[in-house]
C-alpha positions as CSV (number, residue, x, y, z in Angstrom):
1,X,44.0,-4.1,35.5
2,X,40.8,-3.2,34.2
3,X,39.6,-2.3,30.5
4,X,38.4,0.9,31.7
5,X,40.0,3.1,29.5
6,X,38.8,1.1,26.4
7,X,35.5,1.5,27.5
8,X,35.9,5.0,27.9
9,X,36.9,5.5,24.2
10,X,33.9,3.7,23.5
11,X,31.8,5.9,25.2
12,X,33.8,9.1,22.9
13,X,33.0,7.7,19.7
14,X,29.5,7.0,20.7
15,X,28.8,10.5,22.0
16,X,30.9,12.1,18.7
17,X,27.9,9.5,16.8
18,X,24.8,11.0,18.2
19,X,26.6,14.3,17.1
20,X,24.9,13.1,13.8
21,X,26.6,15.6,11.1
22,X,27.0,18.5,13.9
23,X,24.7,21.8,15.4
24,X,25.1,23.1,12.0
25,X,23.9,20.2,9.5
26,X,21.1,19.6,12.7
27,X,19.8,22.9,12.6
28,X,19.7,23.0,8.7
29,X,17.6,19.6,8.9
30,X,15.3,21.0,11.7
31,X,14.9,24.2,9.6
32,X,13.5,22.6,6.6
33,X,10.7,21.1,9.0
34,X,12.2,17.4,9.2
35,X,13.2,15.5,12.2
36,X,16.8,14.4,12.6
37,X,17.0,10.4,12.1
38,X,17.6,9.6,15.9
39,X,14.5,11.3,16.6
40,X,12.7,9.9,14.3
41,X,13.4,6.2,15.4
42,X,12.4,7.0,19.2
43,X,9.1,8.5,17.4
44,X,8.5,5.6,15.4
45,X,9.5,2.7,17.9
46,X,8.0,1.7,21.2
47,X,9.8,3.7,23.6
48,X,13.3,3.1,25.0
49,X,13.0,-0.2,22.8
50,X,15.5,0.3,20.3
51,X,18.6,-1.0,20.5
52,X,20.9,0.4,18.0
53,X,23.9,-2.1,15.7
54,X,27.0,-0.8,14.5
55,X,26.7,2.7,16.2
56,X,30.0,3.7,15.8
57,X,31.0,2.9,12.2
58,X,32.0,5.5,10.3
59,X,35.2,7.4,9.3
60,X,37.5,8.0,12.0
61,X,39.7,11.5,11.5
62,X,43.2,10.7,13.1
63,X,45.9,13.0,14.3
64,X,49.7,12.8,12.7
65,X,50.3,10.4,16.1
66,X,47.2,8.0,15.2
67,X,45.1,9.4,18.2
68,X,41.6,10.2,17.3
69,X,40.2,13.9,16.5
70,X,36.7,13.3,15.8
71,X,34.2,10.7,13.5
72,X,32.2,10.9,10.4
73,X,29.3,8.7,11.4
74,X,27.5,6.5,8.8
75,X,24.4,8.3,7.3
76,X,22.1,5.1,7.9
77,X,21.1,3.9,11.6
78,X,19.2,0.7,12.2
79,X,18.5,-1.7,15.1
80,X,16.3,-3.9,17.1
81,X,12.9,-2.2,18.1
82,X,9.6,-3.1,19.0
83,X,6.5,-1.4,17.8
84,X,2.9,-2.3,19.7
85,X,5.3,-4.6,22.0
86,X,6.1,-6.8,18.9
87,X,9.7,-6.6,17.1
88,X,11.2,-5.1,14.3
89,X,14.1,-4.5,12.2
90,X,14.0,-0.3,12.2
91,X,16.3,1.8,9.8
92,X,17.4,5.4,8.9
93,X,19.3,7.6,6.5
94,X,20.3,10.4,8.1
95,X,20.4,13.5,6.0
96,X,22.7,15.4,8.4
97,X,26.0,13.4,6.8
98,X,26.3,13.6,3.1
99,X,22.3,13.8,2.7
100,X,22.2,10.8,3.3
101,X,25.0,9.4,0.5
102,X,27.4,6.7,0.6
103,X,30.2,6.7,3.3
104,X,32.5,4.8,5.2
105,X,30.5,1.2,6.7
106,X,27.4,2.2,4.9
107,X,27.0,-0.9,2.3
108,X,27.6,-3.6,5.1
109,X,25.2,-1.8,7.6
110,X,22.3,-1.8,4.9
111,X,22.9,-5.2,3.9
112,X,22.8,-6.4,7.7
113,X,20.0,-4.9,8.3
114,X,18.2,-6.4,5.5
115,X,19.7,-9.7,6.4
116,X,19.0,-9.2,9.9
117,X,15.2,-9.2,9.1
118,X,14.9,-12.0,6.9
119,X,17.1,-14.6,8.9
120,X,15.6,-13.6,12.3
121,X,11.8,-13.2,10.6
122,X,11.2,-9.5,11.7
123,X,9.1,-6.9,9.7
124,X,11.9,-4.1,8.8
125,X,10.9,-0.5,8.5
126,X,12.8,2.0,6.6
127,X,12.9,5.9,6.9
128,X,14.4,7.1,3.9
129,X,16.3,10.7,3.4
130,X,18.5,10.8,0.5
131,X,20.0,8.9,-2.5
132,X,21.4,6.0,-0.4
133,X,23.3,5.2,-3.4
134,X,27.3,5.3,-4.3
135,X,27.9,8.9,-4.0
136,X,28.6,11.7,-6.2
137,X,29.9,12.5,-9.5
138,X,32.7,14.1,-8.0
139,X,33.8,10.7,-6.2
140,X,34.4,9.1,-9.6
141,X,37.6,11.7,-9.7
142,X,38.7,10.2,-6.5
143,X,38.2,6.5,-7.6
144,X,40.2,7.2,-10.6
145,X,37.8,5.4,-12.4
146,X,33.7,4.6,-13.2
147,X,32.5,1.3,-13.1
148,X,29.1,-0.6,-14.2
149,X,26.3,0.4,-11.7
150,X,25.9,-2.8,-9.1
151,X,23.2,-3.1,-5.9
152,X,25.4,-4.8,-2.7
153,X,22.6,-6.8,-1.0
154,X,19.4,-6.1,-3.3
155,X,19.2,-9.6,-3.5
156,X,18.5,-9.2,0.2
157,X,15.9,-6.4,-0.4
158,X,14.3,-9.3,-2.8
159,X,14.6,-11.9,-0.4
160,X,12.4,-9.6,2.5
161,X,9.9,-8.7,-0.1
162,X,9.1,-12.4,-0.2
163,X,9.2,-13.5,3.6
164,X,8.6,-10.3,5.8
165,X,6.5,-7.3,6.2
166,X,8.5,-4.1,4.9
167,X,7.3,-0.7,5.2
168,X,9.4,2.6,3.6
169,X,8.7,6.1,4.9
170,X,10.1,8.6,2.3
171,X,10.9,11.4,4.6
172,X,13.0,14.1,2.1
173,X,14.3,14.4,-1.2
174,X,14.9,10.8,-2.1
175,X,16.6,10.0,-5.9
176,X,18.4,6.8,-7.1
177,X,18.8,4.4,-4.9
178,X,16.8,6.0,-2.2
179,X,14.0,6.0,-4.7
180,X,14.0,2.4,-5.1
181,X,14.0,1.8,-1.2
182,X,11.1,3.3,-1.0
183,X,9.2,1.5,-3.6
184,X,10.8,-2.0,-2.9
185,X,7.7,-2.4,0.1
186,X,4.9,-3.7,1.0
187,X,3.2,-0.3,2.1
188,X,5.0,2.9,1.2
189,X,4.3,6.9,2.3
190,X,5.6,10.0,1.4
191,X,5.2,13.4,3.6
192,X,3.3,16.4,1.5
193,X,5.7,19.3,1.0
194,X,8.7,17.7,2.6
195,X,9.7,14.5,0.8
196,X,10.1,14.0,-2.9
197,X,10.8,10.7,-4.8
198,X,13.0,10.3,-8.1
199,X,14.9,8.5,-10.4
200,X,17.1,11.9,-10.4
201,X,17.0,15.0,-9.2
202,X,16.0,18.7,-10.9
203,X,19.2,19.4,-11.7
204,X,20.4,16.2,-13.4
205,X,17.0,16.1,-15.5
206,X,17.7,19.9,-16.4
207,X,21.3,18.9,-17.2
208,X,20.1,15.9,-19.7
209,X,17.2,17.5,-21.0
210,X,18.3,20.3,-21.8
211,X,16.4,23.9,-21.8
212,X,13.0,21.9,-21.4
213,X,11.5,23.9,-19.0
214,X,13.2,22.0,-15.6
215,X,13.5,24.2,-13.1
216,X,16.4,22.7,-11.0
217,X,15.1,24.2,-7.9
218,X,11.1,22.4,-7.9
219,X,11.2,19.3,-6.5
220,X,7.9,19.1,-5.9
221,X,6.6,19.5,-9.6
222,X,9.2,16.8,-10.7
223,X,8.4,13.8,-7.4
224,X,6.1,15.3,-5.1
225,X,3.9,13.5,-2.6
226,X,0.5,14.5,-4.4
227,X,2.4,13.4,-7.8
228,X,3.1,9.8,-6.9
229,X,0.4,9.0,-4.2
230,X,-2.0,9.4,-7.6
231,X,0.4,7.8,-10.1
232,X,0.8,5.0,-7.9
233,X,4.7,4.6,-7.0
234,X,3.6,5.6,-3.3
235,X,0.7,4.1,-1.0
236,X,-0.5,7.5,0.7
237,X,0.9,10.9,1.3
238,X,0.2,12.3,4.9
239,X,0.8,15.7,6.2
240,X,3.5,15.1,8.6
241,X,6.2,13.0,10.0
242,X,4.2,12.3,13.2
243,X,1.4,10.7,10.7
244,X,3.7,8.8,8.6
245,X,4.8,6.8,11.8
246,X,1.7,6.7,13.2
247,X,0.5,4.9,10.4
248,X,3.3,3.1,9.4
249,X,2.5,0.9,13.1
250,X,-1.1,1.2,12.0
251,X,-0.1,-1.1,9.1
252,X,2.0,-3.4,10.9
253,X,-0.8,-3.8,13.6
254,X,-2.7,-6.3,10.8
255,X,0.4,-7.9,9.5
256,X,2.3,-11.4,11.0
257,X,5.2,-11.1,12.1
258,X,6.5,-12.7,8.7
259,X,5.0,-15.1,6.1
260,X,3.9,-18.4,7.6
261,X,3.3,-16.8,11.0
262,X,-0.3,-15.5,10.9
263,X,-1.5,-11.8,12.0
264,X,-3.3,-11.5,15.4
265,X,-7.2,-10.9,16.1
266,X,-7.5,-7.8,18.6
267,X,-10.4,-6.8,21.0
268,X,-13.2,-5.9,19.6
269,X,-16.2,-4.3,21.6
270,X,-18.0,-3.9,18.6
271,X,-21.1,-6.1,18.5
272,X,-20.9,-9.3,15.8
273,X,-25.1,-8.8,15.6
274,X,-24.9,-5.1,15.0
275,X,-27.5,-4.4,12.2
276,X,-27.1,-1.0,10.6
277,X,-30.5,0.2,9.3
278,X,-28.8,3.1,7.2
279,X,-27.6,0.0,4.8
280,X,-31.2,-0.7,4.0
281,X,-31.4,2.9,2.1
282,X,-28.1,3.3,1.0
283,X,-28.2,1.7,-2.3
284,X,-30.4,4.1,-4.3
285,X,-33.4,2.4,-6.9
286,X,-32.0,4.5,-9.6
287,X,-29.1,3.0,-11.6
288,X,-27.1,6.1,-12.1
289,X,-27.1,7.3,-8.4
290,X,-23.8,7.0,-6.7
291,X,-23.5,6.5,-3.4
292,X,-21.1,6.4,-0.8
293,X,-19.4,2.7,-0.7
294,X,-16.7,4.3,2.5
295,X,-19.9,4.4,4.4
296,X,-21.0,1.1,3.8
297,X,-17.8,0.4,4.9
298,X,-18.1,1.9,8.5
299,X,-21.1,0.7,8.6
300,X,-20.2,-3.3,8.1
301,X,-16.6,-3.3,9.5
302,X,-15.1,-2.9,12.8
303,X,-15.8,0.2,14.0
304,X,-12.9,2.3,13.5
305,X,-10.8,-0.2,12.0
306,X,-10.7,0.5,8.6
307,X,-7.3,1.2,7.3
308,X,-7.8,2.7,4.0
309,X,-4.3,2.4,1.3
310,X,-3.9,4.0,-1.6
311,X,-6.7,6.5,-1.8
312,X,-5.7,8.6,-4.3
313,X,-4.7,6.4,-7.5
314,X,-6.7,3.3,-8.5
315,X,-9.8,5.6,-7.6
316,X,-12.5,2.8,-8.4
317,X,-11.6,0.4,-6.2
318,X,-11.2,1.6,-2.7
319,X,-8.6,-0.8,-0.7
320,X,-8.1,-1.2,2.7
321,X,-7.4,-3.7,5.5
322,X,-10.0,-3.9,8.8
323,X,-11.0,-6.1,11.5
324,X,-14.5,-8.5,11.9
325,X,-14.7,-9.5,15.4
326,X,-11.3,-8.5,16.2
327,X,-10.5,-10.8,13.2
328,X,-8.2,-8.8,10.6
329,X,-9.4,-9.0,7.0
330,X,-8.3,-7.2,3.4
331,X,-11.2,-5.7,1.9
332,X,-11.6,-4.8,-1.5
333,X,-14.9,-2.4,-2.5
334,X,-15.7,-0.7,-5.7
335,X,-16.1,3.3,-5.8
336,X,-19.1,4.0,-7.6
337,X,-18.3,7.5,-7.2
338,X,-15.4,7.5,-9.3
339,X,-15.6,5.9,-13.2
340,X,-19.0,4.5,-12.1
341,X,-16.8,2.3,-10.5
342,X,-15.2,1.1,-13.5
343,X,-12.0,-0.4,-13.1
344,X,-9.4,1.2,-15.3
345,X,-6.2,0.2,-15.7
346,X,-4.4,2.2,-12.7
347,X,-7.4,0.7,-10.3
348,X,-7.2,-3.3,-12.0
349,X,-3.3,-2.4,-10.8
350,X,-4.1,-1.2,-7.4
351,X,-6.4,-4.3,-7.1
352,X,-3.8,-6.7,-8.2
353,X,-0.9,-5.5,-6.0
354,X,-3.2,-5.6,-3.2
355,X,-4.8,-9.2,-3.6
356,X,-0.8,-10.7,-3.4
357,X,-0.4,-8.8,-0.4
358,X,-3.4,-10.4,1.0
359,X,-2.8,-13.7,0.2
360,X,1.1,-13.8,0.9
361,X,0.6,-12.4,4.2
362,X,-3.0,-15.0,4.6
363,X,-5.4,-12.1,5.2
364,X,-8.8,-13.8,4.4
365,X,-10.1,-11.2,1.8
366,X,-13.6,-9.7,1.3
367,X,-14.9,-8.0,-1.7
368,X,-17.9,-5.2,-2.3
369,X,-18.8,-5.5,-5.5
370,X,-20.6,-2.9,-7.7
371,X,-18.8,-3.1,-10.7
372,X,-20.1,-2.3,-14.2
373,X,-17.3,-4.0,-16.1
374,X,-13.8,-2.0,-17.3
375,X,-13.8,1.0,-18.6
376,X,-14.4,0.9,-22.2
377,X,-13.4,3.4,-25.0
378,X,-10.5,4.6,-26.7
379,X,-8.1,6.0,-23.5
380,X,-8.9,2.9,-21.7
381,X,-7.6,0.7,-25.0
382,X,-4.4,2.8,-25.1
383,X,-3.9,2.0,-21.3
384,X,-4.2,-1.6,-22.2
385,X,-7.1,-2.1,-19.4
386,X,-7.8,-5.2,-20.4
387,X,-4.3,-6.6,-19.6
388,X,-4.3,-5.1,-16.4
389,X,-7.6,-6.6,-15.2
390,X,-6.9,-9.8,-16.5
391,X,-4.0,-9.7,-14.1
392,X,-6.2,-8.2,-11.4
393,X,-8.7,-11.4,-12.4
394,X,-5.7,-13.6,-12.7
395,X,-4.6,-12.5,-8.8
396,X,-7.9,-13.5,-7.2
397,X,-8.1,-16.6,-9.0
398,X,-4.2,-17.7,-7.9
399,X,-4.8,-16.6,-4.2
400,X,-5.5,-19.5,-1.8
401,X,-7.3,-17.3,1.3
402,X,-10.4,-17.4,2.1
403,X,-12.9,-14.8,0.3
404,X,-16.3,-13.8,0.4
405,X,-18.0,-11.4,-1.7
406,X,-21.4,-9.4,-1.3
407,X,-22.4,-8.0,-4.6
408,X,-24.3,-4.6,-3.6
409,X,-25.6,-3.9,-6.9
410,X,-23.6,-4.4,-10.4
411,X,-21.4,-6.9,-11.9
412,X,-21.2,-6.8,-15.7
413,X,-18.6,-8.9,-17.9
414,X,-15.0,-9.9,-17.0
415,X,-14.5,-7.7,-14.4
416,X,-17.9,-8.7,-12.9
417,X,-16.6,-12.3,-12.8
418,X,-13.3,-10.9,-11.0
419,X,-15.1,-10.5,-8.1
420,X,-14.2,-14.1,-6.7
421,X,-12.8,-17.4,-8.3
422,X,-15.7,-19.5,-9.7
423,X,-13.8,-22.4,-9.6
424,X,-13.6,-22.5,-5.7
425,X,-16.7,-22.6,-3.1
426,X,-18.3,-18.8,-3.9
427,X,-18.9,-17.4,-0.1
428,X,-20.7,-15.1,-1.4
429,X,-23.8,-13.0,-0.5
430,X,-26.3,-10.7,-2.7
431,X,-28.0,-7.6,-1.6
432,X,-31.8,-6.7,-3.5
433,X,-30.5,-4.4,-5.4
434,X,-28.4,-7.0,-7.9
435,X,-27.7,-6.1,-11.1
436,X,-26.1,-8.4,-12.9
437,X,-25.0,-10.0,-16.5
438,X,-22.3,-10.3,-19.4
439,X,-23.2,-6.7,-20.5
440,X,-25.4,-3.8,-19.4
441,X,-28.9,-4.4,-20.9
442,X,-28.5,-0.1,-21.8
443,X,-25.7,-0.8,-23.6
444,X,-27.0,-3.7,-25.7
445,X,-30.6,-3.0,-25.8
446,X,-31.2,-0.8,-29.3
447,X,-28.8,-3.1,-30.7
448,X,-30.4,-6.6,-29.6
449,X,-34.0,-5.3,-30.2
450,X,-32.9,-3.1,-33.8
451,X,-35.0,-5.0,-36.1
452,X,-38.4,-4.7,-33.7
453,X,-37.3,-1.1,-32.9
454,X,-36.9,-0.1,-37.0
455,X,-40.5,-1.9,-37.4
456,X,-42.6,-0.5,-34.7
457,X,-44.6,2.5,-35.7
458,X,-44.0,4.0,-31.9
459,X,-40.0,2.9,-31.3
460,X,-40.5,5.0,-28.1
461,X,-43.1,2.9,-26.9
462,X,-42.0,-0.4,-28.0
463,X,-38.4,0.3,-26.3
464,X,-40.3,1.2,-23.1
465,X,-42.3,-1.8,-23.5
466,X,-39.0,-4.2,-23.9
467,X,-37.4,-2.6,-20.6
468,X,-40.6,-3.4,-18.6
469,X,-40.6,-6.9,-20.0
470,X,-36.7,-7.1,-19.2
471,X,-36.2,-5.6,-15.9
472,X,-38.7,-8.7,-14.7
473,X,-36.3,-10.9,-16.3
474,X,-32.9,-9.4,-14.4
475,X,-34.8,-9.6,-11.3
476,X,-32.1,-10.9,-8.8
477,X,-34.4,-13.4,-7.2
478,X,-34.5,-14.5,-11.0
479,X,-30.9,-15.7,-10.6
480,X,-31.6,-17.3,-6.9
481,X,-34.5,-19.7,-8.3
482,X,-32.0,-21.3,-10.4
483,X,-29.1,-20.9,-7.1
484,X,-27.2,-19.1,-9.5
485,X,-26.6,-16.8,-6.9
486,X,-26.3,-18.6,-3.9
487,X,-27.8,-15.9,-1.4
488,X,-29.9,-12.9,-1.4
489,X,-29.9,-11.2,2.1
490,X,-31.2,-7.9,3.7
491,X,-28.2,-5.2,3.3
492,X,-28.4,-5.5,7.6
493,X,-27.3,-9.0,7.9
494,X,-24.5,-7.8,6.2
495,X,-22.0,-8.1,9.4
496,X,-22.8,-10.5,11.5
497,X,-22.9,-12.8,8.0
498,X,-19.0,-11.6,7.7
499,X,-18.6,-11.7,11.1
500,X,-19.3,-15.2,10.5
501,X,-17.3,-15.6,7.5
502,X,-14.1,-14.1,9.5
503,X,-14.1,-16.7,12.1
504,X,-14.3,-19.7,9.8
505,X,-11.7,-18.2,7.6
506,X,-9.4,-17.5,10.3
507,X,-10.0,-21.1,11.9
508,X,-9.5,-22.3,8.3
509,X,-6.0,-20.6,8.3
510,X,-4.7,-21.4,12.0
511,X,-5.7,-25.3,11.2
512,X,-3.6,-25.0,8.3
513,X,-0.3,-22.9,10.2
């Protein structure tokens, strides 16, 4: 006797699973442009790689003689994977059931999941469509009762955040709980027009509110993509599913499998001597130009490596992560474009955030400088700036990778001196065009000179006269004759000096693994 009929139930319930929530709920999801959760793993995962756990918990619907009618799969899918041949924990809600809600076998799938990636060491990636949370209003009528809000397995969630790679794909209308998946992650994205992130939806904040103006049908003007890639709560916001995963295993490609393991160096048949002669020009002689600091970084990195995060919030710091030699780095380079390059508090927060996630996952980190100090002025006081790039300050001085800087043209006051830790070895290179000191010799000049400025019969003159007399005294190879800076080099030796840097970082770090 065999157990062939078992195993032919078993292959029922799994077919009645990958019904998802049936034609109708499918089409409904495909209609609103959005990929059913299935569909989205095989897109996201290497293919035929993922291996799926718990596929046929749910809520079984039973005749009056106990013989099954049909199943109410879990809305949340997740399994083994690999992505670029390396593996994963992979996740999804699926919308199709509930919108993704609470329902039968839901909490303990989540929580193994989670579990599953921190005791087995894999990166987990999680594609989020709905609340994810305890259900409806409506439920507490069914429970009888409320009770005081409670997390199964965030401790889990923690727990990851510290010892593995995590990466959360927004992928629909996502409140609640499924809000605070997505922003519990190392690296986060949000698809423009289709995926919407917060703490509750239209209608609830029209409900509390009140007549304030809520429309209960915009859930773009209340969580959109373009709202929280600039505020922040989101990485980057990409047009389309397709994009999200592509560079969700873009991101993965520089991280270790988990903390303690170290990331892997790739091919690189870019040259390590490769001296870029646009770099000679690209800082301009007059102090005010901007100029183009993504450039410089095509021009010194890995060609086509540079993985650029968070673009649009944190504007005067641009962050990213890249390769030298194969070798992967963090990189962290002021925008003059943007503030001057000023670091305001949103960008002194983007820096921060992005330092500990170099350092926990022992990226060796370089830094472009061109930084004329935080902004200054009344909104930058009411945003507390200063507290924020003391904490940005406080990061680089508290991580234990490897850095190098290359100061490309300004660093003025405390967020000059953020640029590396003094305290430790400064790898650190400067280009002719330096420009450095406590303060901005414009901004202190009339006030340090007042008394020879009141007194001169031509101020004009005599304040033209005091510039000339400075600018010979804040000559950069001023500061190299007393090794206060330790090198000037020609902008072109700019990569293979990094390329340099990279392998004795990374030799530095695999001595110590």
């Amino acid at each position: 006797m065999t157990w062939a009929k078992e195993l032919e139930e078993l292959r029922r319930r799994e077919a009645l699973a990958e019904e998802m929530g049936g034609p109708e709920k499918l089409a409904r999801q495909h209609s609103r442009g959005k990929m059913a959760a299935r569909a989205r793993l095989a897109a996201l995962c290497d293919e035929g790689s993922f291996r799926e756990i718990g596929k046929i918990a749910g809520k079984g619907h039973y005749d009056e003689n106990g013989d099954l009618t049909g199943v109410t799969p879990a809305p949340f899918l997740f399994g083994k994977a690999t992505v670029g041949g390396r593996p994963i924990v992979a996740t999804a809600d699926d919308f199709t059931i509930r919108g993704g809600a609470a329902d039968a076998g839901i909490v303990r799938k989540m929580v193994q999941a989670e579990r599953m990636a921190h005791e087995l060491k894999l990166p987990i990636v999680k594609m989020i469509d709905g609340t994810g949370g305890g259900g409806s209003v409506k439920m507490l009528e069914q429970i009888g009762a409320t009770y005081i809000p409670a997390v199964p397995g965030w401790g889990d969630v923690v727990r990851n955040l510290e010892t593995v790679p995590v990466v959360a794909l927004a992928l629909g209308p996502t409140a609640g709980l499924g809000a605070a998946r997505a922003v519990a992650s190392h690296y986060s994205i949000m698809v423009r027009g289709l995926s919407q992130i917060f703490a509750a939806g239209p209608a609830v904040v029209a409900a509390m509110d009140g007549d304030h103006g809520t429309d209960p049908r915009d859930k773009e003007a209340l969580g959109g993509a373009d709202i929280h890639a600039s505020n922040g709560v989101i990485d980057d916001a990409v047009a389309s599913e397709a994009e999200a995963f592509a560079r969700a295993r873009h991101f993965l490609s520089f991280m270790p499998e988990h903390v303690g393991d170290l990331a892997r160096r790739a091919e690189s048949s870019d040259p390590v001597d490769r001296r870029e002669e646009a770099l000679l020009s690209l800082v301009p002689h007059e102090a005010n130009q901007v100029y183009s600091m993504r450039r410089a970084l095509e021009l010194i990195l890995d060609e086509g490596t540079v993985f650029e995060i968070g673009k649009g919030w944190g504007r005067a710091a641009i962050t990213a992560l890249a390769r030298l030699d194969g070798w992967p780095v963090a990189v962290v380079a002021s925008d003059p474009s943007f503030l001057g390059g000023s670091w305001e508090a949103k960008t002194a927060e983007k820096v921060e955030r992005f330092v500990k996630l170099a350092d926990q996952f022992r990226l060796p980190f370089v830094h472009l400088v061109d930084n004329p100090g935080f902004m200054i002025g009344r909104e930058a006081e009411m945003a507390g700036t200063i507290r924020y790039g003391v904490k940005a300050m406080n990061a680089i001085y508290r991580a234990s990778v490897p850095l190098a800087s290359v100061v490309m043209r300004r660093a003025y006051g405390i967020a000059g001196s953020a640029m590396s830790n003094a305290d430790r070895y400064q790898y650190r290179f400067c280009w002719p065009s330096g420009d450095w000191g406590s303060l901005p010799i414009a901004g202190g000049l009339e006030v340090a000179y007042k008394s020879e400025l009141e007194a001169s019969e031509d101020p004009a003159a005599e304040l033209a006269n005091i510039k000339q007399r400075l600018n010979k005294v804040t000559s950069p190879f001023r500061s190299a004759e007393r090794f206060n800076v330790e090198d000037i080099i020609d902008p072109r030796d700019t990569r293979p000096l990094l390329c340099e840097f990279a392998e004795l970082a990374w030799r530095r770090l695999s001595s110590a693994a």
